[in-house]
C-alpha positions, 0 to 999 in steps of 0.5 A, spaced: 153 223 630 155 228 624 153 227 619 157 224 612 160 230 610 166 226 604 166 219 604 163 214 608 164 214 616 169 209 619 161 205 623 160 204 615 166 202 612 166 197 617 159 195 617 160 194 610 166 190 610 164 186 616 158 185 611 161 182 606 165 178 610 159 174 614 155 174 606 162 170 603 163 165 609 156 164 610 156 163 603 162 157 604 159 155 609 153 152 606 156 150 599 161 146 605 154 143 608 151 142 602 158 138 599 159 134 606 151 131 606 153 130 599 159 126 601 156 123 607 152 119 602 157 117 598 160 115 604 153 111 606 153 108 599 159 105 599 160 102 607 152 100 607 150 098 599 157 097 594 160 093 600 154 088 603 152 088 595 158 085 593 158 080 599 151 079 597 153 076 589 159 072 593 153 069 597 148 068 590 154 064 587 155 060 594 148 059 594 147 057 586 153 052 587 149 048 593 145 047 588 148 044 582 153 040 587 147 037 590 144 036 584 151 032 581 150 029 587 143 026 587 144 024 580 150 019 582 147 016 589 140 017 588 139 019 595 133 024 596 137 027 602 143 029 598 137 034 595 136 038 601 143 043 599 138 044 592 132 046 597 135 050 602 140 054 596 134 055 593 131 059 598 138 063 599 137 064 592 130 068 592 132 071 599 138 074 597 136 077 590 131 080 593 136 083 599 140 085 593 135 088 589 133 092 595 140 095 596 141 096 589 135 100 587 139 106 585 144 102 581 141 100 574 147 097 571 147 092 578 141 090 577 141 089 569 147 083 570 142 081 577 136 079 572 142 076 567 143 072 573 137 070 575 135 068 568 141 064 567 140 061 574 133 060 572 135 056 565 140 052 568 134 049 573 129 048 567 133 045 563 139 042 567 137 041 575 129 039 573 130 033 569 136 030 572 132 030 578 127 027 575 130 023 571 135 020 577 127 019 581 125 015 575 131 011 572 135 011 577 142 014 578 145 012 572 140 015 567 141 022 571 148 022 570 147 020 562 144 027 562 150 031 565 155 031 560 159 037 558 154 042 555 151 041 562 157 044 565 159 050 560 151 053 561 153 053 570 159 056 568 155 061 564 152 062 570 159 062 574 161 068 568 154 072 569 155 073 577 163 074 576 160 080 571 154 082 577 161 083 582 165 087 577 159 091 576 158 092 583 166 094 584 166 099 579 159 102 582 163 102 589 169 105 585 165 111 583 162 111 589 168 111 592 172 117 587 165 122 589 166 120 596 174 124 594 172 128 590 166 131 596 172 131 601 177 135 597 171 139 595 170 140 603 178 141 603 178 147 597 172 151 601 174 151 608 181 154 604 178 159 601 173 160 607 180 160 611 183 165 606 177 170 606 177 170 614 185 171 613 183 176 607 178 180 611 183 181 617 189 183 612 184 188 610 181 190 616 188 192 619 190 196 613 183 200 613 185 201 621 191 203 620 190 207 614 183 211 616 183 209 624 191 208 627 194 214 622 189 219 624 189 219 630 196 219 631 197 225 626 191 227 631 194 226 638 201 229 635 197 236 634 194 235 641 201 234 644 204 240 640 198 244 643 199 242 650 206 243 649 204 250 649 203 252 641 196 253 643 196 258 636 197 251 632 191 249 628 189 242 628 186 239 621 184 232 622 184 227 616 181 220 615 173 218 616 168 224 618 168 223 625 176 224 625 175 230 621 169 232 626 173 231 633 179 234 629 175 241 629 171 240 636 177 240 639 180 245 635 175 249 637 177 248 645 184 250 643 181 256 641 177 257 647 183 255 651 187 260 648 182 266 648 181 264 655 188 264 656 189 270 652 185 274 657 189 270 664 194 273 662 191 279 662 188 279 669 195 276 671 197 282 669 192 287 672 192 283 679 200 283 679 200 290 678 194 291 683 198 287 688 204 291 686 199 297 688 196 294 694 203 291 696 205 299 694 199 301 699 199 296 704 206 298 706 205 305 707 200 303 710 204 299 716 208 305 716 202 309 717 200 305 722 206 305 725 207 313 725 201 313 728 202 308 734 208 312 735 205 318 735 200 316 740 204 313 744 209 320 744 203 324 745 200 320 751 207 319 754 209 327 752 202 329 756 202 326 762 206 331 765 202 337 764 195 333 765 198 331 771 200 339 772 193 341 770 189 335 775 194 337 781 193 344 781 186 343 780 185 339 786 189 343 790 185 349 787 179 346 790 181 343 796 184 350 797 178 355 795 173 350 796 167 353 800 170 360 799 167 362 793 160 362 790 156 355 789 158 355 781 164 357 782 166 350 786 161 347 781 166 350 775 172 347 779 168 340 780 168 339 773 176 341 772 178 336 776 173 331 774 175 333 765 182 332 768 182 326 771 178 322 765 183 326 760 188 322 764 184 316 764 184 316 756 190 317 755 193 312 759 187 307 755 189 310 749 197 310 751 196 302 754 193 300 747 198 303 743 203 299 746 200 292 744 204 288 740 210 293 740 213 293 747 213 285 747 216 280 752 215 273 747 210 269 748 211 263 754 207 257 756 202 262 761 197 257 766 191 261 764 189 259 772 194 262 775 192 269 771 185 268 773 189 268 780 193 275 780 186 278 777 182 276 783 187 279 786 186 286 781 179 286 781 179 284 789 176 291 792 171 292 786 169 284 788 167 286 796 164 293 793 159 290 789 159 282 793 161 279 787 162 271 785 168 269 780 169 263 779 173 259 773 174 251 771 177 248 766 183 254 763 189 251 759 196 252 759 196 257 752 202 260 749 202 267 750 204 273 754 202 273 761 201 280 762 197 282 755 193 275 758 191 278 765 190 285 762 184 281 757 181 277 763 181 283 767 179 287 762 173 282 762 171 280 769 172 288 771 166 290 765 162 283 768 161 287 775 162 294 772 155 293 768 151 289 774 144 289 775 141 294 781 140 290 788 142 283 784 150 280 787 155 280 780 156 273 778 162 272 773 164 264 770 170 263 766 170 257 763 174 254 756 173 248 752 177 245 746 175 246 738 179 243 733 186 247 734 184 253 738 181 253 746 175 257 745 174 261 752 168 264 754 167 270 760 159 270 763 156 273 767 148 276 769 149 283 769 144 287 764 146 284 758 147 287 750 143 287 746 144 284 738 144 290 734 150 293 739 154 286 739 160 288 733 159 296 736 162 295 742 169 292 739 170 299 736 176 304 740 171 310 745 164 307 743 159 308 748 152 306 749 151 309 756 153 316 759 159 316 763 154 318 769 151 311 769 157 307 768 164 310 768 169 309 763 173 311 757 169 306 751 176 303 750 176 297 754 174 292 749 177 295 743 183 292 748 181 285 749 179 284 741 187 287 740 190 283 745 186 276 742 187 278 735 195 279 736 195 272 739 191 269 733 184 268 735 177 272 734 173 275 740 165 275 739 159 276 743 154 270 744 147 274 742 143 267 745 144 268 751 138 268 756 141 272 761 147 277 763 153 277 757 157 272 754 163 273 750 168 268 747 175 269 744 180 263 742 186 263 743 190 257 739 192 250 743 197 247 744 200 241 739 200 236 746 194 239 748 191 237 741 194 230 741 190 228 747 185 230 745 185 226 739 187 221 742 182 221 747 177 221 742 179 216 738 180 211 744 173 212 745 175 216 752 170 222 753 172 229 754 171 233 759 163 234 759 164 241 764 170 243 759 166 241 753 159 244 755 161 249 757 157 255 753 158 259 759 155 266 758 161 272 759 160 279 762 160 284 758 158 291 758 151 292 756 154 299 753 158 295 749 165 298 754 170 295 758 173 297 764 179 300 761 187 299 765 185 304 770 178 305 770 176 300 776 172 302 780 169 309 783 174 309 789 180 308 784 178 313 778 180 319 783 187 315 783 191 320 778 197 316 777 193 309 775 196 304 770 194 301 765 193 294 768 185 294 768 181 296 773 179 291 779 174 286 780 173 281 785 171 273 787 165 273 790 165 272 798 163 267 800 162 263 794 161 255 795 163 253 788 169 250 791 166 244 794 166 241 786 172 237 784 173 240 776 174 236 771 182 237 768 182 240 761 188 241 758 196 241 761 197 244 767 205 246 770 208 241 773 202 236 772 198 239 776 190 239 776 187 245 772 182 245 778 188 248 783 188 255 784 191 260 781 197 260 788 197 253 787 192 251 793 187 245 790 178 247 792 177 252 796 183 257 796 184 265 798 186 270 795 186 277 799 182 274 805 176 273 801 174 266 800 173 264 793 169 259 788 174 256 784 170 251 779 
């Protein structure tokens, strides 16, 4: 804590009352102890000594008037058992006095008329008692009674006098006794008011010291905050009160200007970023028209170039057809090479003209069975298939929202590279397959041909990049450039699985559709497993060790010599003979009309044919 800069803390001021407070009330409480001891004891001494003293003095008297009565009574019978009530009030004499003595020890005026009764008691026998006895024993009853006379009886009324003033003594006793008993209670009254009035007197003050140095304070302090995050954060916050408040009041008026400067310098940067944005908005929007001049541009400078292109690669093949082995070797070299610059400038304007047309020429996107697009690019791929004795197989394909043609043109791109970058002397084997993650279908094209290496992996997305020479694997370098623009304007990603062990396996997502996501929701939380074969599936995907795909009209060599070729994909094949018909896929995802994502793309379940070829549908 601070320490006491003006004034005592609010910890001090209310130790010191709490102090005060505890020293007054145990001050009372021990007088209160001190005067309920001292009243317990007057009490004491009048229900144990001032009452039985009193009964105690009524039985001296009673035993005292046995004695005279049998006296009187033996001087006028003469019989020695009327003698008896003397002996026996004798003893209650000697026994009661000395009781009495013992519970008036602390009271000397009783004990002073006790000896005055003792004394006159002790006179009456000596005088009275013993020689009317011994009178009585000797001369008889008559010479007894001639010595009771009335002088006899005044000396025991002396003694009646003495024991009544030994009784009044002992009332006042009890009666003092009795008025300190009052006296200590209304005492014991008086202190539990004051100490009543000190705990009413402490809380009254410990309200108004609350309310003065803790309640006002910190409203006065909590209204300057409200004012501040009202939005004056300019509004110095002064505190009041004890040190503490003084203190909190200037910590937290440090944050205000924390605060204040950091907004400050918010609303710089929100004025920087809004003028940044308004800049990049400025930019992104030149760029968008950029980008769309240069589309058009490509698009118009492809379609304006088919036709001299076509001119050019016709006459050059009429030319060699017409001249060939009538001019010198170099000349049919040189007429070669026309040709064959023709036809690839043919080839990459249509690429070129086929990527420019994604996502510009669009027909809406529609619930596609992905199983049935693999079934037209087996047909497309057909002739590259029974060229290279390829396997196509694929299993587990959803029903996605897309356009079905873009959708044939990526798969086909990515079979037709699959058989395209083959191994020498090993039969192309390409497995598609999809799986489930999230919302998104994760689809995955693998294959065992020549693979890609690491380094390479990012590069063979880019438009015209190559990592063979076209002599060794033909094409335009634009084939996958293609599939990462189609995947993308779907709303997904592209990428090369670098792990694989063997061939190539490239994945892409396409996002799933909300039923398809609710089943698998619900499968899981109903315990239900998912597919294994569509959930395991980590298939690798063809791709082309050279980073390139088979552009829409590369295909094989048999069909690069085509001049008119479209932009659809080159073709590539389902393996003859294929034997992986024989095992019942898995359903995965929602099919057309219900059916089982194990069908054939032609609607035939297992084993199906496509262009006369036997098929390995997963």
């Amino acid at each position: 804590m601070t320490p006491d800069r003006q004034g005592w803390t609010l910890r001090r001021r209310v130790v010191a009352l709490l102090t005060v407070v505890l020293v007054l009330l145990l001050g009372l409480a021990a007088a209160e102890a001190a005067v309920a001891a001292k009243n317990r004891q007057n009490i004491d001494a009048v229900l144990l000594k001032t009452g039985p003293l009193r009964v105690q003095g009524q039985e001296l008297l009673s035993a005292l008037l046995d004695q005279e009565t049998a006296v009187r009574g033996y001087a006028v019978n003469g019989d020695r058992n009327d003698l008896a009530p003397y002996e026996s009030g004798l003893r209650r004499e000697r026994d009661t006095v000395a009781a009495m003595e013992k519970v008036a020890a602390g009271y000397p005026g009783v004990l002073r008329e006790l000896r005055v009764v003792e004394e006159q008691a002790a006179q009456w026998r000596t005088k009275v008692a013993e020689p009317v006895i011994t009178t009585t024993q000797r001369s008889g009853p008559a010479a007894g009674q001639a010595l009771i006379t009335d002088q006899t009886r005044q000396q025991f009324d002396g003694i009646r006098n003495a024991v009544d003033e030994l009784q009044d003594e002992i009332l006042v006793v009890r009666q003092q006794t009795a008025d300190r008993v009052n006296r200590t209670g209304n005492i014991l009254v008086v202190l539990l008011i004051v100490a009543a009035l000190v705990v009413a007197v402490a809380g009254a003050v410990m309200l108004l010291s609350l309310d003065r140095i803790l309640i006002r304070p910190l409203a006065g302090l909590a209204g300057q905050v409200r004012e501040v995050a009202a939005g004056n954060y300019q509004h110095h916050i002064e505190g009041s009160g004890p040190p503490e408040f003084r203190q909190l009041a200037d910590d937290i008026d440090g944050m205000r200007q924390k605060i204040a400067l950091e907004l400050a310098e918010v609303r710089e940067a929100r004025e920087r970023i809004e003028w940044v944005n308004s800049q990049l908005q400025k930019q992104a929007e030149e760029l968008t028209r950029s980008n769309r001049d240069l589309e058009q541009f490509a698009y118009v400078a492809s379609h304006d170039l088919q036709e001299p292109l076509r001119k050019v690669a016709s006459f050059c093949q009429l030319l060699q057809r017409r001249y060939a082995g009538q001019l010198d070797e170099r000349a049919d070299q040189y007429i070669a090479f026309a040709v064959d610059g023709a036809q690839r400038m043919q080839r990459l304007i249509n690429d070129l003209l086929a990527f420019s047309r994604i996502g510009r020429l669009t027909t809406g996107f529609t619930e596609v069975d992905l199983n049935k697009v693999m079934g037209d690019v087996a047909g497309q791929t057909e002739a590259a298939r029974q060229y290279t004795d390829a396997e196509l197989t694929w299993e587990g394909l959803p029903v996605i929202r897309g356009e079905e043609p873009l959708l044939t043109n990526l798969l086909a791109n990515l079979v037709s590279n699959s058989i395209k970058f083959r191994r020498p002397d090993v039969p192309p084997k390409v497995h598609v397959s999809a799986r489930l993650v999230g919302d998104e279908w994760e689809i995955s094209c693998q294959d065992n041909g020549i693979g890609i290496e690491p380094e390479f992996a990012d590069k063979i997305f880019v438009i015209f990049q190559r990592l063979h020479a076209k002599d060794a694997y033909p094409g335009t370098g634009i084939g996958l450039a293609i599939v990462k623009k189609i995947v993308e304007y779907h709303g997904g990603r592209v990428w090369v699985d670098t792990g694989t062990a063997e061939g190539t396996a490239i994945h892409f997502t396409l996002p799933a559709l909300p039923e398809d996501v609710e089943a698998a929701r619900a499968a899981t939380e109903s315990g239900a497993t998912a597919a294994d074969e569509a959930d395991g599936a980590d298939a690798t995907v063809a791709g082309a060790a050279d980073g390139t795909v088979a552009g829409a009209a590369e295909g094989t060599a048999a069909d690069a010599t085509t001049a008119g070729a479209t932009t659809a994909g080159a073709g590539s094949t389902v393996a003859a003979g294929g034997d992986g018909a024989d095992e019942e896929p898995t359903p995965v995802g929602r099919q057309p009309g219900g059916s089982v994502r194990g069908e054939m793309a032609g609607g035939t379940a297992g084993d199906g044919t496509t262009g006369g070829m036997k098929e390995a549908v997963g």
